[in-house]
C-alpha positions, 0 to 999 in steps of 0.5 A: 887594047892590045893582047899579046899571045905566047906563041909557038907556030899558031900554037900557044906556048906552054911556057912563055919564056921559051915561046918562039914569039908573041902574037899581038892582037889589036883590038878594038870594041872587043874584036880583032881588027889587027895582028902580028908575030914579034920574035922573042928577043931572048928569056932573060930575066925580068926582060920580057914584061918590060919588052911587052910593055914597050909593045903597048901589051894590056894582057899577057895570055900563055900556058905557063908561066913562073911567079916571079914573071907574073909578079913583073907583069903585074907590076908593069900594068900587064893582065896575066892569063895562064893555063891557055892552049890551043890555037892562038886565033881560037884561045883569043876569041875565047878570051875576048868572048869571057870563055878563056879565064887564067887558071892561075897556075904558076910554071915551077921548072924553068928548063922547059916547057910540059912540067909545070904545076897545075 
C-alpha cells in the first residue's frame, strides 16, 4: 500500500492543493518499510488525483481539501483522510494504528490555506 501525505516541510499541509509536496509512505503489514518527498507539480484542477494514482497512492491524507477534489479521488480509487495535522511521521503512524480518522471536513475557500469549514 501506498499512503501519500500533503506536506509542508514535515508538516501536514492545510490544503492539499497548495502543499509544497507529497510524502509517500511505502507500507507493508501495516509498517513503513519506505518514504520519499514528491514535489507538487502545480494545483490545477482535477490534475493531482490523477498525478497521485500515477504514483501508485491507495489513500490521500491532508488537512484540507475542496468537494470536487475529494469527489475525484474517490472516483480514481484513492481513500480520502481530512482534518490531519501535525508531523507527517506522527499523523501516519497514527493512521496506520486506526487513531488518525477523515473528519470529513470539506475546504471552501480555495485561495489559501487556514479558512476552511469544519
Amino acid at each position: 500500500m501506498k499512503i501519500a501525505i500533503a506536506a509542508d516541510g514535515k508538516f501536514v499541509s492545510g490544503h492539499f492543493g497548495h502543499c509544497e509536496g507529497f510524502r509517500l509512505y511505502d507500507v507493508e503489514n501495516n509498517k513503513v518499510v519506505g518514504s520519499q518527498m514528491v514535489p507538487n507539480p502545480g494545483h490545477k484542477p482535477g490534475f493531482l488525483p490523477v498525478f497521485l494514482k500515477e504514483q501508485n497512492a491507495d489513500v490521500i491524507i491532508a488537512g484540507g481539501m475542496g468537494a470536487t477534489a475529494q469527489e475525484l479521488f474517490t472516483q480514481n480509487g484513492i481513500k480520502v483522510v481530512v482534518g490531519a495535522s501535525g508531523e507527517t511521521d506522527k499523523v501516519i503512524e497514527g493512521y496506520l494504528e486506526g487513531t488518525v480518522k477523515s473528519t470529513g471536513s470539506v475546504c471552501s475557500e480555495h485561495a489559501h490555506e487556514g479558512h476552511c469549514e469544519e
